[in-house]
Backbone bond lengths (Angstrom), bond angles and torsions (degrees), N, CA, C in turn:
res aa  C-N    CA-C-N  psi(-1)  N-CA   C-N-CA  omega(-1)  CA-C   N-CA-C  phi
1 X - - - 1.443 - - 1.530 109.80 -
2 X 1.397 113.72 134.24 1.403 115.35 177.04 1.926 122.01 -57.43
3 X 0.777 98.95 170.46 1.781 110.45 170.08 1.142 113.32 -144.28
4 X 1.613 111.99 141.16 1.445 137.19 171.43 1.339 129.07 -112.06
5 X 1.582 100.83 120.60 1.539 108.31 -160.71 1.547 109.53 -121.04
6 X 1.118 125.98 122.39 0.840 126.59 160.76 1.869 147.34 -99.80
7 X 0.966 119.57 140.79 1.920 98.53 -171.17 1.603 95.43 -133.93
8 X 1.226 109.72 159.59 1.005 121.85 -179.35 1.854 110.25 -137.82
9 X 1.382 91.37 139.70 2.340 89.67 -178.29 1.641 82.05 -135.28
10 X 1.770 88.87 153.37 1.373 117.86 159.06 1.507 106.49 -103.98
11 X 1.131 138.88 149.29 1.707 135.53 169.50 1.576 72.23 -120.05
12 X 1.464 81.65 133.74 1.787 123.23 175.51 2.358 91.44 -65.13
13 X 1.138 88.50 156.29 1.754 100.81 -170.20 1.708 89.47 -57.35
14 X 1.644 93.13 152.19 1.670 94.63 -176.62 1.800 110.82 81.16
15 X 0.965 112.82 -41.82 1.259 109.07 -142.96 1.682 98.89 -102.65
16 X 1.179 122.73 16.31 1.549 126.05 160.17 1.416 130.59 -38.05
17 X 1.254 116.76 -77.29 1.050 145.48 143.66 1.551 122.66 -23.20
18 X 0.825 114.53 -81.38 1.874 109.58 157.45 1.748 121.19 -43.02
19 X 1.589 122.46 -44.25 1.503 112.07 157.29 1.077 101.50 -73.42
20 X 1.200 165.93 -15.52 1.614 141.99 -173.57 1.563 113.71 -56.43
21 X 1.327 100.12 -51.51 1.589 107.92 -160.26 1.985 96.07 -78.51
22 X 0.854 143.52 -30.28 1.349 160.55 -179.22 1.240 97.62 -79.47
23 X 1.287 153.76 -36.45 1.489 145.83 140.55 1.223 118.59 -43.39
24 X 1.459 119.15 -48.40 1.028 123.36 -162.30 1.834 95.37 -76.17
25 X 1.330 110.40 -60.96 1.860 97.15 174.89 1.344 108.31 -56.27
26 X 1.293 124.71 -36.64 1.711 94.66 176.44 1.525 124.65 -53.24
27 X 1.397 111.21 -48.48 1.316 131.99 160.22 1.494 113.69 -20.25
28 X 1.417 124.09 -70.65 0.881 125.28 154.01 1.813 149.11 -67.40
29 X 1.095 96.96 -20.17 1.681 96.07 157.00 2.054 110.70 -78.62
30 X 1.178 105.73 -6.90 1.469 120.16 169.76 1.303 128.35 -74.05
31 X 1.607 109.60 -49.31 1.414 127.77 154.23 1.674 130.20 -30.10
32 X 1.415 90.30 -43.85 1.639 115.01 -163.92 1.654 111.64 -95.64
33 X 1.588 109.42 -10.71 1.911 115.39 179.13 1.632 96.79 -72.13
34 X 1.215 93.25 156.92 1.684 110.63 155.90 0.926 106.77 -64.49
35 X 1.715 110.92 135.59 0.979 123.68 166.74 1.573 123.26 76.20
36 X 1.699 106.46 26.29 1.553 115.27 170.85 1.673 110.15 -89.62
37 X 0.775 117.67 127.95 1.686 95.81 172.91 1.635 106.21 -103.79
38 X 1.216 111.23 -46.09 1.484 121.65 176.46 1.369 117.76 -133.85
39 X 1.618 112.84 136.90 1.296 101.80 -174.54 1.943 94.36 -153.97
40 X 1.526 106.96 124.25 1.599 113.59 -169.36 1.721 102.18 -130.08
41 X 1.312 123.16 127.04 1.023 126.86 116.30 1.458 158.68 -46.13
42 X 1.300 130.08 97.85 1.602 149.22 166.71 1.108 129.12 -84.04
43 X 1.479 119.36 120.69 1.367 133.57 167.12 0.958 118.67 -100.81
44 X 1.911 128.10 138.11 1.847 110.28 -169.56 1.369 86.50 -89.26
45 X 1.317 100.58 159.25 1.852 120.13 166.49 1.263 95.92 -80.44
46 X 1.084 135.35 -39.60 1.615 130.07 -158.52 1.477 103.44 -96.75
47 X 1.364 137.98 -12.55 1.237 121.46 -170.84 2.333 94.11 -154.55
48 X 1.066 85.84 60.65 1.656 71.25 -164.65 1.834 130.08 -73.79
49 X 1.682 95.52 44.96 1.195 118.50 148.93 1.554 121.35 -91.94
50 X 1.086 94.65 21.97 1.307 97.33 -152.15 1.805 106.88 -123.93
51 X 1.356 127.54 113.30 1.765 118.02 -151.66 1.799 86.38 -134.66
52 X 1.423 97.35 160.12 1.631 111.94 -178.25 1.621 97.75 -148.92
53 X 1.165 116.94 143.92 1.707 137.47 160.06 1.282 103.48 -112.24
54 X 1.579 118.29 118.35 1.169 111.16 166.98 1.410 112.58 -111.82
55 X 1.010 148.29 102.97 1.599 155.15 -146.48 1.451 109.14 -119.50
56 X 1.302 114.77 143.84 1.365 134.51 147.04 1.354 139.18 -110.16
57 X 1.125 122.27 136.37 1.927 107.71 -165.12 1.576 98.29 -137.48
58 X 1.492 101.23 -177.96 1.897 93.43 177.11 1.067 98.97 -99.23
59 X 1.428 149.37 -9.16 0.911 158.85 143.23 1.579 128.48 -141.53
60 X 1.662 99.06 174.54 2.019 99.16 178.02 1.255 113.43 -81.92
61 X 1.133 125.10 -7.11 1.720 120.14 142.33 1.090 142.75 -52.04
62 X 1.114 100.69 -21.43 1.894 120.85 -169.21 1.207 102.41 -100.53
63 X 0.889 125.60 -9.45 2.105 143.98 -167.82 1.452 93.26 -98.94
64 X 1.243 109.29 -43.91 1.955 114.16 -140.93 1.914 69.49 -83.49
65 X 0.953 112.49 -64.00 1.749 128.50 -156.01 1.632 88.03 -49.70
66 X 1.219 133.61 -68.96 1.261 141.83 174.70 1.674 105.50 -37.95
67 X 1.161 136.48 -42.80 1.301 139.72 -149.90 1.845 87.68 -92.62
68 X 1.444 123.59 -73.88 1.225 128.67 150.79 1.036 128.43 6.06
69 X 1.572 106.14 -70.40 1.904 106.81 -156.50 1.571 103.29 -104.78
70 X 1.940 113.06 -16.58 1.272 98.46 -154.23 1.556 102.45 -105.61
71 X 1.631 106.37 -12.49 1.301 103.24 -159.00 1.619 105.32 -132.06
72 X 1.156 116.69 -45.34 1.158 136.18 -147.35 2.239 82.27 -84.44
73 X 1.294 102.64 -52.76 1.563 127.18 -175.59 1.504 106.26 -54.93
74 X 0.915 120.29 -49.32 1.668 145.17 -172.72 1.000 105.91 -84.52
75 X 1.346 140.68 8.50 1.374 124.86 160.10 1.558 109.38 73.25
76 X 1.565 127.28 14.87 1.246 130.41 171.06 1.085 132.51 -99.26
77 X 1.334 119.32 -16.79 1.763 124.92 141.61 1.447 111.84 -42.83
78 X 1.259 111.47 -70.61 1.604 123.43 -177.28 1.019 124.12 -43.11
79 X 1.419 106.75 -7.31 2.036 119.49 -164.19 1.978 91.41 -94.65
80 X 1.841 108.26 -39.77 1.129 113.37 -155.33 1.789 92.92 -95.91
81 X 0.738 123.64 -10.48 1.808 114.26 -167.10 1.373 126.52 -68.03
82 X 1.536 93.51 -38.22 1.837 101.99 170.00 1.278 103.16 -66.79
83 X 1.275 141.58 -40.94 1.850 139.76 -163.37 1.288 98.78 -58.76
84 X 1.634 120.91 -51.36 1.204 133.94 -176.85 1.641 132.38 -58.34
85 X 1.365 112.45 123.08 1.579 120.79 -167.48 2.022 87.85 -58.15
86 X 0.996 113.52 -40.88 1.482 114.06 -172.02 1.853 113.12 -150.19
87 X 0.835 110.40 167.97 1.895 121.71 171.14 1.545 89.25 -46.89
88 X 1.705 115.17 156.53 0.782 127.05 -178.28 2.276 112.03 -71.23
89 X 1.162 118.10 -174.59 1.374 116.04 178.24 1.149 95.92 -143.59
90 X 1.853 119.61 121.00 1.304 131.73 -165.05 1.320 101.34 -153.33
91 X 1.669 107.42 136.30 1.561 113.07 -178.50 1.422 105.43 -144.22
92 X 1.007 115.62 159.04 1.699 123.11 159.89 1.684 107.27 -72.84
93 X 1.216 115.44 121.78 1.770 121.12 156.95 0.876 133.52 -105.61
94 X 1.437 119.57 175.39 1.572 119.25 -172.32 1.767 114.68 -146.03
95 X 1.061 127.54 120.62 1.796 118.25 179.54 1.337 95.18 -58.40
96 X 1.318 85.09 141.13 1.607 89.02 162.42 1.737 121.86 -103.57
């Protein structure tokens, strides 16, 4: 059964623009892991410091492994952390 993940970033004031494009390659080196099925980027209209990943995987292994090797490994978290008012906010969801 699939899983739905979601994350959420603030980019610290100023600093929009500089996380955008660094979302957007994470985004896409995300696309391309085993075991992505869906993977979207969001910008708020109303606050556009404001970013969302809404993801699907075949499982929370395939996320963790993805999070691990592609981002976290690669020195591409570390690229985004200073932009950020704080660590990102990421959960597993569910439709209701």
């Amino acid at each position: 059964m699939s899983v739905d993940v979601v994350v959420n970033f603030e980019a610290s004031m100023g600093n929009a623009e500089h996380l955008a494009p660094l979302l957007v390659e994470g985004r896409d080196l995300s696309r391309s892991a085993a075991g992505c099925e869906a993977f979207d980027l969001f910008q708020r209209r109303d606050d556009p410091n404001k970013f969302m990943f809404i993801e699907r995987w075949t499982s929370l292994d395939a996320h963790h492994a993805n999070m691990a090797q592609n981002i976290v490994a690669t020195g591409h978290l570390a690229k985004m952390i200073p932009l950020m008012t704080g660590p990102p906010d990421n959960g597993v969801i569910e439709r209701l």
